[in-house]
C-alpha positions in Angstrom: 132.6 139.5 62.6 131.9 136.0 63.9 134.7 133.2 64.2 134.4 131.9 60.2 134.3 135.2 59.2 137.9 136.4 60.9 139.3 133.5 59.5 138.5 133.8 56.2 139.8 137.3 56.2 143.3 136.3 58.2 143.6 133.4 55.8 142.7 134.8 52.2 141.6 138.6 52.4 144.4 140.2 54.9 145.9 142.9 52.8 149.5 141.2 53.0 147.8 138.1 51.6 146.0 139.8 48.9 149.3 142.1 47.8 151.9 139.7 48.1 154.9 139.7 45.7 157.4 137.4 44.6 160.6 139.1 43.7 164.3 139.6 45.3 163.1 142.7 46.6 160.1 141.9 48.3 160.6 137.9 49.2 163.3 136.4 52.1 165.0 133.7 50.1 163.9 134.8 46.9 167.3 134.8 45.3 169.0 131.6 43.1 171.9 131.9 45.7 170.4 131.5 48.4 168.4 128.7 47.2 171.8 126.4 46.4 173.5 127.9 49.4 171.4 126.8 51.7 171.0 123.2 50.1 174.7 123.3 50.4 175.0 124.1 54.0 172.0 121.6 54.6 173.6 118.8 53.5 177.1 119.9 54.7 175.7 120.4 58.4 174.0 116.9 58.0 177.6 115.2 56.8 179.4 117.2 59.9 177.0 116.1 62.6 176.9 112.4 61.2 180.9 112.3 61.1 181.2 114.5 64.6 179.3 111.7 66.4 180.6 108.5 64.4 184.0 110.3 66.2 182.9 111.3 69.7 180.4 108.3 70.5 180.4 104.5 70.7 179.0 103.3 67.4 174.8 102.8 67.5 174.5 105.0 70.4 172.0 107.7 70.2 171.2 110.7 71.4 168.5 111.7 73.4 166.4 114.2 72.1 163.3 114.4 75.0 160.5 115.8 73.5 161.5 117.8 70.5 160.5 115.3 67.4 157.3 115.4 69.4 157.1 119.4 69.6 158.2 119.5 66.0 155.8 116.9 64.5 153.4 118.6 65.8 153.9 122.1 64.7 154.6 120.2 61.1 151.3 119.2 61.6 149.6 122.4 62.3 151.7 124.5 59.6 150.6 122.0 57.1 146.9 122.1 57.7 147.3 126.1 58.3 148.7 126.7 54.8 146.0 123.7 53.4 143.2 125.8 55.0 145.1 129.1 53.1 145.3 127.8 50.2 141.9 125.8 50.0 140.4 129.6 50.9 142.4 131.7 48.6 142.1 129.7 45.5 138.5 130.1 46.3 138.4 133.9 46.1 140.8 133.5 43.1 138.3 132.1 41.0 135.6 134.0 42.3 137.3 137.1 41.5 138.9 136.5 38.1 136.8 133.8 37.0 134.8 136.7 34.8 137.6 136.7 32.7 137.8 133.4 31.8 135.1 132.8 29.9 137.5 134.3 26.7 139.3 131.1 26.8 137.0 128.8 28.4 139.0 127.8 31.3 137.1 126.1 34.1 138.3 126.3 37.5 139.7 122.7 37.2 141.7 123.9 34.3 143.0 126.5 36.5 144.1 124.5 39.3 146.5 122.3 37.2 147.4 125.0 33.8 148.0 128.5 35.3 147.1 130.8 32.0 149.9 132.0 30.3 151.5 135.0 31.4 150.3 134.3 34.9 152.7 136.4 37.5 153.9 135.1 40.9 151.9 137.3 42.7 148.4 137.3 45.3 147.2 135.1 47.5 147.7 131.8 46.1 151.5 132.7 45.7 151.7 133.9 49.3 151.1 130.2 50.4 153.2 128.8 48.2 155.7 130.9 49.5 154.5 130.0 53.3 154.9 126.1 51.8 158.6 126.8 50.6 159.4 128.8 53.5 158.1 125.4 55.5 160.4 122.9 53.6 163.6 124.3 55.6 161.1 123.1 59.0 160.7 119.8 57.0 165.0 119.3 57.0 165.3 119.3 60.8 163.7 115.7 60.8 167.3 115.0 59.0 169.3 115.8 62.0 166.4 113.7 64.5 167.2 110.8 62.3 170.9 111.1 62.8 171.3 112.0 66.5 168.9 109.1 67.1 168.9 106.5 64.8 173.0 107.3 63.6 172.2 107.2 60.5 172.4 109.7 57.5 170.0 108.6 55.2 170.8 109.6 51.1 167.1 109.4 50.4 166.2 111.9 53.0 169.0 114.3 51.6 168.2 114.4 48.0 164.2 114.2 48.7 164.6 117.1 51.1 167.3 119.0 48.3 164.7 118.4 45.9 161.8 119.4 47.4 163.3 122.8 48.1 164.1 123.2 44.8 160.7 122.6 43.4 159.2 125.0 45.7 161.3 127.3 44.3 160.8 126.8 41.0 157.0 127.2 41.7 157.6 130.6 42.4 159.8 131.7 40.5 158.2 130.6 37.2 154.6 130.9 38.1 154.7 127.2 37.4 151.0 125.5 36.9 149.6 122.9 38.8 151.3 124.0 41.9 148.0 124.8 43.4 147.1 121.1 43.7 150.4 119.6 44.6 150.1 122.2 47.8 146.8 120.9 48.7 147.6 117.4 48.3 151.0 117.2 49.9 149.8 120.2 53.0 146.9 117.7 53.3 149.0 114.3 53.5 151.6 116.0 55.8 148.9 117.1 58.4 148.0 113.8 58.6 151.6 112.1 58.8 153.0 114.9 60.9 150.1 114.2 63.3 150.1 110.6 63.6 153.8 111.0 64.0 153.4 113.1 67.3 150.4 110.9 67.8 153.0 107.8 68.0 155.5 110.3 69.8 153.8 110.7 72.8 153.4 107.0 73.1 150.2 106.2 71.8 149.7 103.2 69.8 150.4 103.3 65.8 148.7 101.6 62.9 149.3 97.9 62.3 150.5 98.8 59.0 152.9 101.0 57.6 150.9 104.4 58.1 153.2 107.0 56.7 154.7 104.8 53.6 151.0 104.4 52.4 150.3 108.0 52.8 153.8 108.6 50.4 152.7 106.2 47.8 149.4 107.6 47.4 150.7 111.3 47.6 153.2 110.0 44.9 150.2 108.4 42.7 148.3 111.8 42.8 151.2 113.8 41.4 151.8 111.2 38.9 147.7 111.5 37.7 147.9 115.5 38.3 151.4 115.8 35.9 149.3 113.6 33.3 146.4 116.0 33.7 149.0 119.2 33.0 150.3 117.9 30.0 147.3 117.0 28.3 145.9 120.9 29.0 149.1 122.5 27.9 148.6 120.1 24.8 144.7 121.0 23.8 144.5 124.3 25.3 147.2 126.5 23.6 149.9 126.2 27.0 150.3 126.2 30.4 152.1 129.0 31.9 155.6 127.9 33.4 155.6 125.2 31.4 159.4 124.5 30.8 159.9 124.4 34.6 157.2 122.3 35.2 159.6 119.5 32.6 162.7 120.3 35.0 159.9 119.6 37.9 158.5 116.2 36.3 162.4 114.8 36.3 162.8 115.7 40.1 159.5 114.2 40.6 160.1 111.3 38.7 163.8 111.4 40.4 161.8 111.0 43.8 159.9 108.4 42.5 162.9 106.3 42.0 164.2 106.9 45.3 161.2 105.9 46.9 161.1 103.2 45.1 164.3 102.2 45.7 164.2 102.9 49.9 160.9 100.8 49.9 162.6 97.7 48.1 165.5 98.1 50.6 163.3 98.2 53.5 161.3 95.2 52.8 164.3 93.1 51.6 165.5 94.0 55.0 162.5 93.3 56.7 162.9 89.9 54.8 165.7 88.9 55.8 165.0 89.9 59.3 162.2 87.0 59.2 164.1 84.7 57.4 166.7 84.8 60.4 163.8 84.7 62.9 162.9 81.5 61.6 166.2 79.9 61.1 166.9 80.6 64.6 164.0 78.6 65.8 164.3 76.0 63.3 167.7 75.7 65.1 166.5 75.2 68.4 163.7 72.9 67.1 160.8 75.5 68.2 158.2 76.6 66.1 158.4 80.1 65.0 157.2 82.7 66.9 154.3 83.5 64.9 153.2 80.1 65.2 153.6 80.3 68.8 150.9 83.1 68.9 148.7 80.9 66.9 149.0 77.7 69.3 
């Protein structure tokens, strides 16, 4: 068995792979409370450390961390594009195995990667990486407690996104929602990337000259949007999507996201600005150019 071969089988063909099972009995953290409790205690331990160091050290001081965002960026990274390659693999043998059967309702294999048929159970290898992805949203959290030992600053956005994403995960599962296929692919895809330029920039190599990871968030954002139009028009003309009522409850967290984005994005630039703005009335005030206009003379 040569190297493509072995990974093909340890990536869509190993018998745990091909026999998963979602259920309480068979699945860690397959249970509705554990899902809130451990939202809870997220958000509670993030509350505790941001207070417990507002208390113990000088205000804007932060704590060095050494190389762990680095370590974890980079294990993001390679989890991400792990359960991309999973995915991208199993969905493959998913259509070629089942995709006799769908010539009774004419479903194409596009049709089946955005409106699961109805009465579609979480089970197989496509649901064992969308379990892997839920199971790697708790990873995603620790970047919460980076951002507050080092930046002291507990970010809302970060909370809610993080809460939500959790939950949507879930809700994949546990409803055999459609179109969870493609959001997998696209956001395992994007977070290889952003997880990898993020060590990249880590370990002190130079970034883009633009905002890198923002763009990748906007146009991850503008898939979903396209993909939840493309759900709702097959669950309209092709007799239903399977999981469709969680996939509703999903479009208002999505759409929930979308707001906060949006709303973190218009803060940042304000803030970026005003930042200029002050730049330049300082130098106006000393009767110097700016200090762009330095650069250019």
């Amino acid at each position: 068995m040569n190297l493509p071969q072995k990974l093909t089988y340890y990536l869509s063909e190993h018998p745990r792979i091909v026999n998963f099972r979602w259920g309480h009995a068979h699945s860690w953290g397959s249970t509705w409370s554990f899902l809130f409790a451990s939202i809870a205690l997220y958000i509670l331990i993030s509350i505790f450390l941001h207070l417990s160091l507002s208390i113990l050290l000088r205000r804007g001081r932060p704590v060095p961390l050494g190389p762990i965002p680095a370590v974890h960026s980079l294990a993001m990274a390679l989890i991400s594009a792990t359960i991309f390659a999973g995915l991208l693999l199993s969905s493959a043998a998913e259509i070629r195995d089942t995709r006799w059967f769908w010539w009774r309702s004419k479903t194409t294999p596009f049709q089946w990667l955005l409106c699961f048929p109805l009465g579609t159970r979480p089970s197989g290898r496509v649901f064992f990486w969308s379990y892997a992805f839920y199971i790697s949203r708790f990873l995603h959290t620790f970047r919460t407690y980076f951002t507050i030992l080092r930046r002291r600053n507990l970010s809302l956005f970060q909370l809610l996104n993080n809460s939500i994403l959790i939950s949507m995960s879930f809700l994949w599962l546990e409803f055999s929602q459609s179109f969870q296929v493609l959001a997998i692919l696209l956001t395992t895809s994007v977070y290889s990337v952003v997880y990898g330029y993020r060590f990249w920039t880590a370990i002190g190599l130079r970034g883009a000259c633009f905002p890198f990871v923002i763009s990748c968030q906007i146009g991850l954002l503008s898939c979903n949007i396209l993909c939840h139009v493309g759900v709702l028009m097959f669950h309209l003309l092709s007799g239903g999507c399977n999981g469709i009522g969680a996939w509703v409850f999903n479009s208002v967290l999505n759409g929930l996201i979308l707001l906060l984005f949006m709303n973190f994005f218009v803060k940042m630039h304000l803030r970026k600005t005003k930042r200029t703005f002050m730049a330049v009335e300082s130098d106006s005030e000393t009767d110097e150019p700016p200090q762009d206009v330095k650069k250019d003379t």
